[in-house]
N, C-alpha and C positions, 0 to 999 in steps of 0.2 A: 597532319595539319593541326595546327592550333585551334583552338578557337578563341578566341578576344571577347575578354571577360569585359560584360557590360553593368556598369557604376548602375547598384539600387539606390531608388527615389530615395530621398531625404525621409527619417520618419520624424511625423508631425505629429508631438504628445497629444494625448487627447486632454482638453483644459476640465473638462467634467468626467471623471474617471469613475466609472461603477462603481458604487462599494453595496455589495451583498454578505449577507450573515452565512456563517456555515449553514444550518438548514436549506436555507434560499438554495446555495448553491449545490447541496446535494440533491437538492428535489424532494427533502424528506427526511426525519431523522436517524440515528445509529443506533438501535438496537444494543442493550448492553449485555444479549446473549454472547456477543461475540467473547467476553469474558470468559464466561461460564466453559464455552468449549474449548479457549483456547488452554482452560487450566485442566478440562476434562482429558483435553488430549496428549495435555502435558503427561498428568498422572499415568494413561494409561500406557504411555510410552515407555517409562521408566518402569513398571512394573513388566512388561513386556521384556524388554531389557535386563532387567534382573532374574525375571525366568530363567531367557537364555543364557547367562551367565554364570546361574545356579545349576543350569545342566549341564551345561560345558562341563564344570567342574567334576560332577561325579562320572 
């Protein structure tokens, strides 16, 4: 059996639309450690990786 697809309500813009600041909307600011680790982690990946590839070899 089918079922018969029922037509949703019209949507009705809203005429005063929120506008919030990144902060507002995060609840709080962004830390700019996440930097710091994301380069930490970079590096120690590639080093990691190069280990292994320097031992592979011998």
């Amino acid at each position: 059996m089918a079922m018969a697809e029922t037509p949703l309500p019209p949507v009705d813009p809203d005429p005063h639309p929120m506008h919030r600041s990144t902060d507002e909307t995060r609840a709080g600011t962004t830390p700019h450690i996440v930097r710091y680790v994301l380069g930490i982690s970079l590096a120690l990946a590639l080093v990691v990786m190069t280990i292994i590839y320097l031992w592979g070899i011998t």
